[in-house]
C-alpha positions as CSV (number, residue, x, y, z in Angstrom):
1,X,7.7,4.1,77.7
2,X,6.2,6.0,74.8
3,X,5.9,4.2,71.6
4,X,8.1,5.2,68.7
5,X,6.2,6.2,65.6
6,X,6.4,4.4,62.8
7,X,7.5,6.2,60.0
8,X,7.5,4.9,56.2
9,X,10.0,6.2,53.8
10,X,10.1,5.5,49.9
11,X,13.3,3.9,49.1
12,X,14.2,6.3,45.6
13,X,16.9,8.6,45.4
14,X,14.4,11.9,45.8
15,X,13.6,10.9,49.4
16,X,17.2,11.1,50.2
17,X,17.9,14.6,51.3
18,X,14.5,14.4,53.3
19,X,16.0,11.1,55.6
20,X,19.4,12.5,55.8
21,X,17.9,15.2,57.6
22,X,15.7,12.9,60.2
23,X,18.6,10.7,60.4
24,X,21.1,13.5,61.4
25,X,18.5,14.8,64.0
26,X,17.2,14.2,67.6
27,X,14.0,13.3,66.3
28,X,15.1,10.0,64.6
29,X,14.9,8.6,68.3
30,X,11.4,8.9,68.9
31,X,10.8,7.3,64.8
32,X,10.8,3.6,63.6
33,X,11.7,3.8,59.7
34,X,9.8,1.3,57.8
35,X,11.1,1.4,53.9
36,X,9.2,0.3,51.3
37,X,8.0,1.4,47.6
38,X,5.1,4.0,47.0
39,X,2.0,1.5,46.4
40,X,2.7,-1.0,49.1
41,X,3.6,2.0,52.0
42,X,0.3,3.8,50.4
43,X,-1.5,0.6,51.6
44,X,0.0,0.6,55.1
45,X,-1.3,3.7,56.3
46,X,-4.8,3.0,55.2
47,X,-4.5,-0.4,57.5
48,X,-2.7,1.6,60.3
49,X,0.8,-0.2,59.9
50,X,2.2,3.0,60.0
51,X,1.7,6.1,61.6
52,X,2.4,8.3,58.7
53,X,5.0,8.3,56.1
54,X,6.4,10.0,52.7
55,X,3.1,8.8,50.5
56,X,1.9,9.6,47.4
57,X,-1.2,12.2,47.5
58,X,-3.8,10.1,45.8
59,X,-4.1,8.5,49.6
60,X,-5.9,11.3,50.7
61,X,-9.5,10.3,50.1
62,X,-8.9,7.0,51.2
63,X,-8.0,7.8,54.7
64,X,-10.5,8.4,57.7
65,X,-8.3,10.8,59.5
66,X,-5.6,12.4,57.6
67,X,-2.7,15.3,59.0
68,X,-0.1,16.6,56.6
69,X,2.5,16.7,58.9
70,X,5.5,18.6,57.7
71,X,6.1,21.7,55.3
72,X,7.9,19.6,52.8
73,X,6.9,17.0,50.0
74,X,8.3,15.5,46.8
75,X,7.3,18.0,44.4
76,X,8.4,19.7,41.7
77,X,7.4,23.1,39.0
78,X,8.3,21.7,36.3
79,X,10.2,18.6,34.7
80,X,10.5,16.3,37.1
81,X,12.5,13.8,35.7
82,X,11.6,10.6,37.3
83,X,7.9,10.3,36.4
84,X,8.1,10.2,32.8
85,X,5.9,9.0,29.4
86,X,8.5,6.4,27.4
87,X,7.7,5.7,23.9
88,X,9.3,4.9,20.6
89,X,7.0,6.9,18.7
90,X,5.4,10.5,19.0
91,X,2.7,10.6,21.7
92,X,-0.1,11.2,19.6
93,X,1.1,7.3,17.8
94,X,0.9,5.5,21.2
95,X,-1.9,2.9,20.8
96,X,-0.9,0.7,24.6
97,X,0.5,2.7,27.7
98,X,1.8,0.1,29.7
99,X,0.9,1.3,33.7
100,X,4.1,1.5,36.7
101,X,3.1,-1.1,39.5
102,X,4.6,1.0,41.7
103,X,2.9,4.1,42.4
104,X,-0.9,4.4,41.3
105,X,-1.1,8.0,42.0
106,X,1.7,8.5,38.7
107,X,-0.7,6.3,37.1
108,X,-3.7,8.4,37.8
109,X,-1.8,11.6,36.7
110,X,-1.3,10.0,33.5
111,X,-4.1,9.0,32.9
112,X,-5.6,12.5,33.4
113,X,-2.9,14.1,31.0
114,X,-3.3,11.7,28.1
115,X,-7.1,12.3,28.2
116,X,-7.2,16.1,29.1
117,X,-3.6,17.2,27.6
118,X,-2.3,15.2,24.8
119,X,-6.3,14.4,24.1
120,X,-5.4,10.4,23.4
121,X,-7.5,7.6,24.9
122,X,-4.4,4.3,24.4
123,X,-5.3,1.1,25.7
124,X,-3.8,0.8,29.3
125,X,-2.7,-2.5,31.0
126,X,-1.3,-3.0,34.0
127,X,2.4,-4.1,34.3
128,X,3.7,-6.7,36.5
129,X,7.1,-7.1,38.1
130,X,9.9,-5.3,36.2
131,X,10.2,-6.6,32.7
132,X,7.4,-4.4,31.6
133,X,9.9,-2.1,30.2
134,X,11.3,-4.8,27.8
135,X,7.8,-4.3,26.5
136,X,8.5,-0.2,25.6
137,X,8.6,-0.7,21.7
138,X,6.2,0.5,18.8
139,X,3.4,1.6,19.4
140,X,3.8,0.4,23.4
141,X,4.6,3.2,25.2
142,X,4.9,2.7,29.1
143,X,5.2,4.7,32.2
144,X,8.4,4.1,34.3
145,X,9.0,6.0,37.8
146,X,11.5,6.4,40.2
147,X,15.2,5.7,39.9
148,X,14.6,3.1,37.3
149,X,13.1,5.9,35.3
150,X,16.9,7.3,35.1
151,X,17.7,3.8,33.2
152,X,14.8,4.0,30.9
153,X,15.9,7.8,29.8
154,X,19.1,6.0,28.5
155,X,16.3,3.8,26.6
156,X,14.1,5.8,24.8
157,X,13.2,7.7,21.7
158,X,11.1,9.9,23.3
159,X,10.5,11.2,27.0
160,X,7.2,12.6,28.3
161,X,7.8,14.5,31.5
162,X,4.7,14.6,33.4
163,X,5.8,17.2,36.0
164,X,6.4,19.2,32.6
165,X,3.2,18.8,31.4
166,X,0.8,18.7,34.5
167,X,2.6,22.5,34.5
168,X,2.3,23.2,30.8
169,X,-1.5,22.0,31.2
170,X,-2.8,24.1,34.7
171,X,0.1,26.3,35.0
172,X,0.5,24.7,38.6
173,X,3.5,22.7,40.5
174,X,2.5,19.2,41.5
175,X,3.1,17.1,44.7
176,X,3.7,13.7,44.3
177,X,4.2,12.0,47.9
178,X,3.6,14.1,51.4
179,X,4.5,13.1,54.9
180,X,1.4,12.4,55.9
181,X,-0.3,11.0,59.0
182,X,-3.2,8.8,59.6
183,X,-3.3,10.4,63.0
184,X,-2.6,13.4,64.8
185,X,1.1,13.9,66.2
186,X,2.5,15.3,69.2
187,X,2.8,18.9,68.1
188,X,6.1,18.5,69.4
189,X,7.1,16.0,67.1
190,X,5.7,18.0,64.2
191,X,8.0,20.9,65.3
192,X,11.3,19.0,65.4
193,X,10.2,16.4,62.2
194,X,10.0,20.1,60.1
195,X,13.3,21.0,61.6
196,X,14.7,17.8,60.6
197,X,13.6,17.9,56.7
198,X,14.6,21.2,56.3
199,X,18.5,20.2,57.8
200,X,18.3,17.6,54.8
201,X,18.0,20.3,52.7
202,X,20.5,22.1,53.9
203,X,23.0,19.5,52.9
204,X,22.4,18.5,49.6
205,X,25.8,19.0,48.4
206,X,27.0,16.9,50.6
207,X,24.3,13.9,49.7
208,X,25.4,14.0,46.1
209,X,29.2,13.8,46.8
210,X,28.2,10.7,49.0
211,X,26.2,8.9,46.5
212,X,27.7,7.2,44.0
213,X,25.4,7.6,41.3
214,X,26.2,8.3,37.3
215,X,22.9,8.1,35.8
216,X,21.9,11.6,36.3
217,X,23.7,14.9,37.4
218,X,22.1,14.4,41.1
219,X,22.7,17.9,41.7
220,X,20.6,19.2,39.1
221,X,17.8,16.0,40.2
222,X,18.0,17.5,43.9
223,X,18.7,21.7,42.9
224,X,16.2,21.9,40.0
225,X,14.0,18.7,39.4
226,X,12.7,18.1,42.7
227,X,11.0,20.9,44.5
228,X,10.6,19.7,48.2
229,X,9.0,23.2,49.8
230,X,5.0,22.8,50.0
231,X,4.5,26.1,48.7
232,X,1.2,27.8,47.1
233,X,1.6,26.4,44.0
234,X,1.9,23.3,45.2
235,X,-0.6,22.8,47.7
236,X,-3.1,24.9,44.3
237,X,-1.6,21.8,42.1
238,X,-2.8,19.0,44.7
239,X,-6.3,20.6,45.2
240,X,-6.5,20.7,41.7
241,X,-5.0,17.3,41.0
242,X,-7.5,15.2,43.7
243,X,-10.6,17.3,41.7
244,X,-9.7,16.4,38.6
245,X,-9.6,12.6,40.5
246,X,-12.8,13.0,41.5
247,X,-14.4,14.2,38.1
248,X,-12.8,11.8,35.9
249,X,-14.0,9.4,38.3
250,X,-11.2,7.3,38.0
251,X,-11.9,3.7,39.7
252,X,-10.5,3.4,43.4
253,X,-7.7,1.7,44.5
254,X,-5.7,2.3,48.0
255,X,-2.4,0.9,46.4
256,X,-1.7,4.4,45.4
């Protein structure tokens, strides 16, 4: 008997439509769904606990073999809501950024915008746990993603997009996580894991009347936020994202 292949998923609202598809699909018989958050699933493909999974980009270099598996990401062209700057104070005022434990890669994207866009050089420290965002006053700014980001929006003087800006700075869309795979896939596979994201798509409007979420129009999040196709721009936006890695040399870390 074949083994199933283990699949990570990212347990945040913007993976949603993506695993109602494979859920609602043949395919979710030959898959194993392992959920965890970005950083920790980052981690588990590099040490071959799972096949492939919904990861955030920054992975790349890290991984000896590496197969972008399907034609959709989580990306977006613009505001993306969910990966934001919060501060009580006007950027260029921020003295501390206060770093998201869980995703390195929205980490490393802000650390490339605050240098190379808003032309600031804050202290940065690490946060622990969740009460980091108590810690978002004065001068403090900090970086929240995810669904928690919708809470700190309710929070906050002011709200740095960093979809908004990585596209206000190159003029490119940005990918945040891939399904990616630490091996190659039966080709098979490959064929009906695409069909299968692209059904999730194809019922959005039904995801948001299902979730009971009042945060955040979801509908807007899903329609106008997130951009899941790995178009052109997109794929441009991760080339130019993992060069810009490389040049500010930005110290190495698989929890990405």
């Amino acid at each position: 008997m074949q083994r199933k292949i283990r699949l990570g998923v990212i347990n945040y609202l913007n993976v949603k439509p993506l695993l109602y598809g494979i859920q609602h699909s043949p395919v979710i018989n030959d898959i194993e769904i392992i959920e965890t958050f970005p950083a920790k699933l980052a981690q588990m493909l590099v040490t071959d606990e799972v096949d492939a999974g919904i990861v955030p980009v920054a992975i790349i270099p890290h991984l000896k073999e590496h197969h972008i598996v399907s034609d959709y990401c989580i990306g977006c062209d613009g505001p993306v809501a969910t990966v934001c700057l919060f501060s009580e104070v006007p950027v260029n005022r921020i003295q501390k950024v206060l770093l998201d434990y869980q995703s390195r890669t929205s980490v490393m994207l802000a650390k490339i915008l605050l240098k190379r866009y808003w032309d600031i050089e804050p202290e940065f420290e690490d946060a622990k746990g969740e009460e980091y965002r108590h810690r978002i006053t004065g001068t403090t700014a900090g970086l929240v993603i995810g669904d928690r980001a919708f809470e700190q929006r309710r929070q906050s003087t002011y709200i740095y997009d960093l979809g908004e800006a990585w596209k206000d700075y190159t003029g490119l869309g940005f990918v945040f996580a891939a399904w990616i795979a630490n091996k190659a896939l039966p080709p098979g596979f490959v064929a009906a894991f695409n069909a299968a994201n692209a059904l999730g798509l194809e019922n959005i409007e039904q995801i948001v009347r299902d979730s009971a979420f009042n945060l955040f129009d979801l509908h807007q999040y899903y329609k106008y936020n997130i951009n899941y196709v790995m178009d052109e721009r997109k794929k441009a936006g991760l080339e130019e994202f993992l060069f810009q890695l490389k040049q500010m040399a930005l110290p190495e870390d698989i929890n990405v």
